[in-house]
C-alpha positions as CSV (number, residue, x, y, z in Angstrom):
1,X,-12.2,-5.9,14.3
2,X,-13.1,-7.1,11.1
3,X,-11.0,-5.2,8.6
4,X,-11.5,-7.0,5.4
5,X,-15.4,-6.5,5.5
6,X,-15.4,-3.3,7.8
7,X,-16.7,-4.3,10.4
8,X,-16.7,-4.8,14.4
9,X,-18.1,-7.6,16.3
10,X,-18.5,-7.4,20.0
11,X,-18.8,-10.0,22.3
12,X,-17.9,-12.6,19.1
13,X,-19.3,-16.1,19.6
14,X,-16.7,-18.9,19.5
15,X,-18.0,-19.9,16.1
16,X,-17.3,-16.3,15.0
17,X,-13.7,-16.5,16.4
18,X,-13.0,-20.0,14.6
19,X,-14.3,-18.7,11.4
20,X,-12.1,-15.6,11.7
21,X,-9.0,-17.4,13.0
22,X,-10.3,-19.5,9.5
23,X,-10.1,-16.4,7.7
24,X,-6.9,-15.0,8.7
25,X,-5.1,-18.1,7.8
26,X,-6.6,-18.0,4.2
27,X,-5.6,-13.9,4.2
28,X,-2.0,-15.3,5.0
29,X,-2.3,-18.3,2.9
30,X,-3.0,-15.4,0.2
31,X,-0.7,-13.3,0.4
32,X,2.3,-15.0,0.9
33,X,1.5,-16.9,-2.7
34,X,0.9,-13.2,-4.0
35,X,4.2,-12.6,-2.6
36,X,6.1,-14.5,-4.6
37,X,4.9,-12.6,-7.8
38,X,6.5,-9.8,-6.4
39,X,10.3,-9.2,-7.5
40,X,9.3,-10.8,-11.0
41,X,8.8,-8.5,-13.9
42,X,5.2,-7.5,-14.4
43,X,4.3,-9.0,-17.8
44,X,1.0,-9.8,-19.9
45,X,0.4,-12.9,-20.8
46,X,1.7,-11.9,-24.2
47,X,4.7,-10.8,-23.1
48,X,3.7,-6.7,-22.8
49,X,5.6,-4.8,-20.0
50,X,3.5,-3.0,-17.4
51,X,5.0,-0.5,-15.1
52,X,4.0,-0.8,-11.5
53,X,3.5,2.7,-9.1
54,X,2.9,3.4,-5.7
55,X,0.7,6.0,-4.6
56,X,1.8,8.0,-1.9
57,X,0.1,10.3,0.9
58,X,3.3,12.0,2.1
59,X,6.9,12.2,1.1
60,X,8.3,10.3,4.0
61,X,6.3,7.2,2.9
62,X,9.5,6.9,0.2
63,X,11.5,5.7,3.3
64,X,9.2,2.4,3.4
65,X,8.9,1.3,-0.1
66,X,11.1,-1.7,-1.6
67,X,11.9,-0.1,-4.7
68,X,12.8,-3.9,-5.7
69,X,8.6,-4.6,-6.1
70,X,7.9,-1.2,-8.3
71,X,9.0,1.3,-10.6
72,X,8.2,4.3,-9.4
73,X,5.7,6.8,-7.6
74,X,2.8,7.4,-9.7
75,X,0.7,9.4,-7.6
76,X,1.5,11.4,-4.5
77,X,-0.8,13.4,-2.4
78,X,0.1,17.2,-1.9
79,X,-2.6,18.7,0.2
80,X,0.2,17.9,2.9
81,X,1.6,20.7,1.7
82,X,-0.8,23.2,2.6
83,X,-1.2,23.0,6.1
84,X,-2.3,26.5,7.6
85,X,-0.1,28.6,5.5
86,X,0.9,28.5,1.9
87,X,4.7,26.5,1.4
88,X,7.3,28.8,-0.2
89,X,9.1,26.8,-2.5
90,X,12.1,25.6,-0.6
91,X,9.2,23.8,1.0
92,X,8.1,22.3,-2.3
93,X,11.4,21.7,-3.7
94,X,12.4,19.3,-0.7
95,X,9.1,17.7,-0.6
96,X,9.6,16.3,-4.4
97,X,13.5,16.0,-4.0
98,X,12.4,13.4,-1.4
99,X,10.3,11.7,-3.3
């Protein structure tokens, strides 16, 4: 499976396996210098202070987020919600208590 273009090989040669091992390692290599950015504050270059939000698909996604790396939830999906009835608003309330 190759997730960062979207794509899936079948029967991969061994050239295509080396050169996806290849890729994996610079992925890694990647993100683990982008990690390092991450419990700094997020500044411009001149200094400006920009908030950083997640974007959320469900309320229980809270449970997984370091709130060390952002500042908040700036978007959060609630078509989870409405499943096959309305929610009353007990429903609602909990939902964005959660969150």
């Amino acid at each position: 499976l190759d997730a960062e273009h979207g794509g899936i090989v079948l029967g991969p040669t061994r050239a295509e396996v080396e050169a996806f091992r290849q890729s994996s390692s610079s992925f890694a290599a990647r993100r683990n210098r982008a990690e390092t950015f991450l419990t700094r504050p997020a500044v411009t270059k001149a200094g400006t202070a920009v908030r950083v939000q997640v974007n959320i698909a469900d309320p229980s996604d809270v449970d997984g987020i370091d709130v060390s790396i952002c500042d908040g939830v700036g978007l959060m999906r609630t078509e989870f919600l409405f499943g096959k009835m309305l929610p009353d608003e007990e429903t609602q309330y909990r939902a964005y208590r959660k969150v």
